[in-house]
C-alpha positions as CSV (number, residue, x, y, z in Angstrom):
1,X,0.0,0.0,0.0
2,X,1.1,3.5,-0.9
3,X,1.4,5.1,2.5
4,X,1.5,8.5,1.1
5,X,-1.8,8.5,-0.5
6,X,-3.6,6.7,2.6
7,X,-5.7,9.0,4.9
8,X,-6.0,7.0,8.0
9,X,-8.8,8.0,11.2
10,X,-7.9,6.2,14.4
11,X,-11.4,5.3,15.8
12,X,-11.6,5.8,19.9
13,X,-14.5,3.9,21.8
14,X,-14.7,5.5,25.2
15,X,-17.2,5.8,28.8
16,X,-16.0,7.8,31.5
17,X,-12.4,6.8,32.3
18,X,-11.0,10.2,31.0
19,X,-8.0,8.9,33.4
20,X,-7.2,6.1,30.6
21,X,-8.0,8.5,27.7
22,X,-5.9,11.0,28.4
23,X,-3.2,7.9,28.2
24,X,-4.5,6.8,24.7
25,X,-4.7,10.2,23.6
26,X,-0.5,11.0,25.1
27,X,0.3,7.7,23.3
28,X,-1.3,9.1,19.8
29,X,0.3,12.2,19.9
30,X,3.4,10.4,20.3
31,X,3.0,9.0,16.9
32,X,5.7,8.7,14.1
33,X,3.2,8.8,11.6
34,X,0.4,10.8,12.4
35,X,-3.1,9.8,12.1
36,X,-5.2,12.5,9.8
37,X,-8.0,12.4,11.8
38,X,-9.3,11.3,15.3
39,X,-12.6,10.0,16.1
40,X,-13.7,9.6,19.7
41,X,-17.1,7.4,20.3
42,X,-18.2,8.2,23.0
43,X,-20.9,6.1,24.7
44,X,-22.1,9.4,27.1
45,X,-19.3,10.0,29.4
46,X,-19.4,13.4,31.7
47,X,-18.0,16.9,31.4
48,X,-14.9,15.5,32.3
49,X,-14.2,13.7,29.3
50,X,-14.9,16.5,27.1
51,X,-12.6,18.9,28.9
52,X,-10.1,16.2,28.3
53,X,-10.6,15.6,24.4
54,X,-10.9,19.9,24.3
55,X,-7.5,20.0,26.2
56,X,-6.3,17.2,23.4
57,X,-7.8,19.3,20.1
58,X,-5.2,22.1,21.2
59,X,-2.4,19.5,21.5
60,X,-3.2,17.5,17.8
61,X,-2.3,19.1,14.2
62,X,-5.5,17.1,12.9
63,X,-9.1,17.2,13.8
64,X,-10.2,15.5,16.4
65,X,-14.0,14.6,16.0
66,X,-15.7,13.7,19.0
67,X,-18.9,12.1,18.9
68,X,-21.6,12.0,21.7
69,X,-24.4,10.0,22.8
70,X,-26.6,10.4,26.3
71,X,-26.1,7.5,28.6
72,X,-28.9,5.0,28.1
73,X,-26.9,2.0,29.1
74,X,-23.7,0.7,26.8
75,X,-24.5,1.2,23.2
76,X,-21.2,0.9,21.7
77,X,-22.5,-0.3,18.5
78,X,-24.5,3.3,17.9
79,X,-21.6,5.6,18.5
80,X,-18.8,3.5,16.9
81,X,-21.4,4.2,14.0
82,X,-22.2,7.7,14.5
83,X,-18.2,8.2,14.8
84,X,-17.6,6.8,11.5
85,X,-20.2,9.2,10.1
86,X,-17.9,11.9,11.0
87,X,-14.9,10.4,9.1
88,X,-13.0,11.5,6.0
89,X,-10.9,9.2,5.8
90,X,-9.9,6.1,3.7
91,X,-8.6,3.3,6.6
92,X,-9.9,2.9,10.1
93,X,-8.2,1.9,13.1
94,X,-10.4,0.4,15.7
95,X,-8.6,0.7,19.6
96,X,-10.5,1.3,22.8
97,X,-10.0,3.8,25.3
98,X,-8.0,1.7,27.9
99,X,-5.2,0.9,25.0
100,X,-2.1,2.4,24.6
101,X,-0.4,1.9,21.6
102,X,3.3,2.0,20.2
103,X,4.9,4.9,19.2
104,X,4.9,3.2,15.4
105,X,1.5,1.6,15.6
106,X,0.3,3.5,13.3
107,X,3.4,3.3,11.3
108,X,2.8,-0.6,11.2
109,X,-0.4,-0.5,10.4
110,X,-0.6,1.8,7.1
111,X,2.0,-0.9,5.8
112,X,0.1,-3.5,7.0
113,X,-3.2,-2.2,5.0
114,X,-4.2,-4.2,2.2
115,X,-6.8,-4.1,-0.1
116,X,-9.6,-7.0,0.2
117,X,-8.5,-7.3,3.9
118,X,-9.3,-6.5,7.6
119,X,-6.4,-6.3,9.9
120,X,-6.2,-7.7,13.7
121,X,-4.1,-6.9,15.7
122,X,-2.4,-8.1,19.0
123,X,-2.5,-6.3,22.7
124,X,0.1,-6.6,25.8
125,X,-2.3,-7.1,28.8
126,X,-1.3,-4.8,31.4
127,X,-1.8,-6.4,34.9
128,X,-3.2,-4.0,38.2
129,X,-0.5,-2.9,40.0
130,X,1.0,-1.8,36.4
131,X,-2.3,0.1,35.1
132,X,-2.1,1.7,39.1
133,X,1.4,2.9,38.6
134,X,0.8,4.5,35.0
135,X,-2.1,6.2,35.8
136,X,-0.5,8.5,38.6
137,X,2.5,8.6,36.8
138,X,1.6,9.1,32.6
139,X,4.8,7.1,32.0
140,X,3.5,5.3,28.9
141,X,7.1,3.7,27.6
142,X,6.8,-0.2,27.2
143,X,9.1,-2.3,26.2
144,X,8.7,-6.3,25.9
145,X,11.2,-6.5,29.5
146,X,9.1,-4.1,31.1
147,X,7.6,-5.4,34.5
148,X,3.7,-5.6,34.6
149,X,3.3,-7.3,31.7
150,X,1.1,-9.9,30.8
151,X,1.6,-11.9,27.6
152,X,5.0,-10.1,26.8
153,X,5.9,-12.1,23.5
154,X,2.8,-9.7,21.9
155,X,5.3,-6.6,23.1
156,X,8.5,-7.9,21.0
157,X,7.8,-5.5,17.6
158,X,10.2,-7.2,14.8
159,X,8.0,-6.6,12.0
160,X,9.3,-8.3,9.2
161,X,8.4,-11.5,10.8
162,X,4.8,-10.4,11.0
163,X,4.5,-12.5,7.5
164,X,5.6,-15.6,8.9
165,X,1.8,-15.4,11.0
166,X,-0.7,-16.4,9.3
167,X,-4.0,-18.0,11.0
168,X,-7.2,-19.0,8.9
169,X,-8.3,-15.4,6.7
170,X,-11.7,-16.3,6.9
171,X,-12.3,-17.0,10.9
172,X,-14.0,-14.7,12.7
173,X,-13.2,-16.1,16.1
174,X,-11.1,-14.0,18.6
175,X,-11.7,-10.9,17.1
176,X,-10.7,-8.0,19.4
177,X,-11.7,-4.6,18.3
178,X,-9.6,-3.3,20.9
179,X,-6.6,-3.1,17.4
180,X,-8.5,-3.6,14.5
181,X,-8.3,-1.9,10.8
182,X,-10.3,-2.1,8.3
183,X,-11.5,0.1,4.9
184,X,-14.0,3.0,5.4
185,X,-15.6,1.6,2.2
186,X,-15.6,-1.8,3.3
187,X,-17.0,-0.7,7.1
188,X,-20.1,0.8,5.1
189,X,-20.6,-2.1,2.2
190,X,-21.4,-4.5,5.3
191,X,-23.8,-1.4,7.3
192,X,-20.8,-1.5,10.0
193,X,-21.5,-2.8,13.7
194,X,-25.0,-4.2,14.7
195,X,-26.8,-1.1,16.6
196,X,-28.7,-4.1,18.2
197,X,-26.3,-5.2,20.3
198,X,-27.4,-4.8,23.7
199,X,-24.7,-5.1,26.5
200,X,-20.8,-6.2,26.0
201,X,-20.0,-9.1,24.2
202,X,-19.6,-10.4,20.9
203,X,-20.3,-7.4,18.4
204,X,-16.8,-7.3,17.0
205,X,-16.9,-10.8,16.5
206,X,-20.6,-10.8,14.5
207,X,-19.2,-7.5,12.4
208,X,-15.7,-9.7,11.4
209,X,-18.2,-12.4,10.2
210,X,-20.2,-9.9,7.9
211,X,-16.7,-8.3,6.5
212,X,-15.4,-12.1,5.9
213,X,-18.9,-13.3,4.3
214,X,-18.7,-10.4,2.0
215,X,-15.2,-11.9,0.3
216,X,-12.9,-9.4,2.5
217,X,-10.6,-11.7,4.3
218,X,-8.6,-11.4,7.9
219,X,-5.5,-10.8,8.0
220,X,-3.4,-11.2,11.6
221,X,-0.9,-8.5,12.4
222,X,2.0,-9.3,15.1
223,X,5.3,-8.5,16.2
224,X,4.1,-4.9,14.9
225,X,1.1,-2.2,15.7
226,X,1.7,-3.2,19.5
227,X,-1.1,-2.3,22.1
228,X,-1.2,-2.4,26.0
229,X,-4.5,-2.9,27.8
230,X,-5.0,-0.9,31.3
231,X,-6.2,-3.4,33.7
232,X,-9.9,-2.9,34.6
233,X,-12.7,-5.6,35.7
234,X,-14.6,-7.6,33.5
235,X,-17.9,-5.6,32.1
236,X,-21.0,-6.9,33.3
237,X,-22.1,-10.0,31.0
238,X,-26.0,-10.4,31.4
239,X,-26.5,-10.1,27.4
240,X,-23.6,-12.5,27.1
241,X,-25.8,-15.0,25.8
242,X,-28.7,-13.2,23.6
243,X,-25.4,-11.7,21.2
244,X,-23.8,-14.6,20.9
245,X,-26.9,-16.1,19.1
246,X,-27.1,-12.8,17.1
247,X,-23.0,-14.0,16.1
248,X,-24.6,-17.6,15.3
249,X,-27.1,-16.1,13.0
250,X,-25.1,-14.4,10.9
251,X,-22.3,-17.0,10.5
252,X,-24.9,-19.7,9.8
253,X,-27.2,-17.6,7.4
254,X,-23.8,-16.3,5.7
255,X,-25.3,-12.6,6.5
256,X,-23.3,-9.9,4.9
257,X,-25.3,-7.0,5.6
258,X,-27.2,-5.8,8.9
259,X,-30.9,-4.8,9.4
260,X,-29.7,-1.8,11.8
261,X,-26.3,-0.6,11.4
262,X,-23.9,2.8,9.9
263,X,-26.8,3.8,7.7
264,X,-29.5,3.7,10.5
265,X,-27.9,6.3,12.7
């Protein structure tokens, strides 16, 4: 891919933690290659996160869109959408707003981008005492030695062996929109994530299976595009169940397209 003439958005899902953000946001800025734009989805977080991402526009030489919805419960699936209506760009990179990323992630990922594909990407779990020690301190500088690290061998970046990894294209199992890229263009031909969804659970996995039914195929990115997750406890899971079936549905009817998606919003 020419990474000259690719506009990329980094895509921002966030509830009030503005503490993690503001981590997310320091790590971006730190970028070797810039993002063009940045889109914040924000599921109705306070005041406090929109001083933060006001602070941030000052900081960034490219927009930075911030999209807002009130807080009826978490809807991720509606604002991820309504952020991507505010996009210009050509490539979307999917992270959440407890992951910090490497200063070349964004580097690694426009020469990772492909046409016809998805990317996933790896994350570096960051264990509790870590996340505590970060967020008083903003140090954000991770290496694959660093202490608190869970799953290190996903903080080794050597990216010309990223080739050598290469799992079944068209599984949609494991996906983790926590790091994942995909086409603007594509994200739109398959209406992009389920606004349906109700709860956490299982909504990147169902919007992988439409992308991979419609002929665009996975491709896994590691050793490169390297993410940390801040420690937090597990979401509640009481729709666990209901999306999973909504998953089932679309790999067994071979759905490429859904009823309530980017176009409904």
């Amino acid at each position: 891919m020419n990474e000259e003439k690719l506009t990329i958005a980094v895509l921002v899902s966030t509830y009030n933690w503005p503490e993690a953000l503001d981590l997310v946001l320091l790590s971006l800025l730190k970028q070797t290659r810039l993002p063009d734009e940045i889109l914040i989805a924000d599921d109705g977080s306070g005041p406090d996160t929109k001083a933060l991402i006001d602070h941030y526009r000052s900081l960034f030489p490219v927009p930075v869109k911030h999209a807002w919805q009130e807080d009826k419960g978490f809807r991720k699936c509606l604002i991820l959408n309504k952020a991507v209506k505010l996009s210009e760009a050509s490539y979307i990179i999917e992270i959440d707003g407890d992951i910090i990323v490497n200063p070349k992630f964004i580097a690694d990922h426009a020469r990772a981008a492909s046409k016809g594909y998805f990317v996933q990407g790896s994350r570096v779990m960051l264990t509790e005492a870590k996340t505590q020690e970060i967020l008083k301190t903003g140090q954000i500088n991770f290496h694959s030695l660093s202490k608190g690290l869970s799953g290190r061998f996903n903080a080794i970046r050597l990216p010309l062996l990223s080739v050598f990894f290469n799992p079944d294209p068209q599984s949609s199992w494991n996906i983790k929109a926590c790091n994942l890229a995909f086409w603007r263009d594509d994200y739109i031909r398959v209406n992009g994530y389920y606004n349906n969804f109700e709860g956490w659970g299982w909504e990147d996995y169902e919007f992988a299976a439409r992308l991979i039914n419609a002929g665009i195929l996975k491709k896994r990115l590691k050793m490169a595009a390297i993410s940390y997750h801040i420690f937090h406890k597990v979401h509640h899971r009481e729709n666990f169940l209901p999306n999973e079936l909504i998953y089932r549905r679309t790999i067994a009817e071979k759905l490429t397209y859904c009823s309530s998606g980017y176009q409904e919003v």
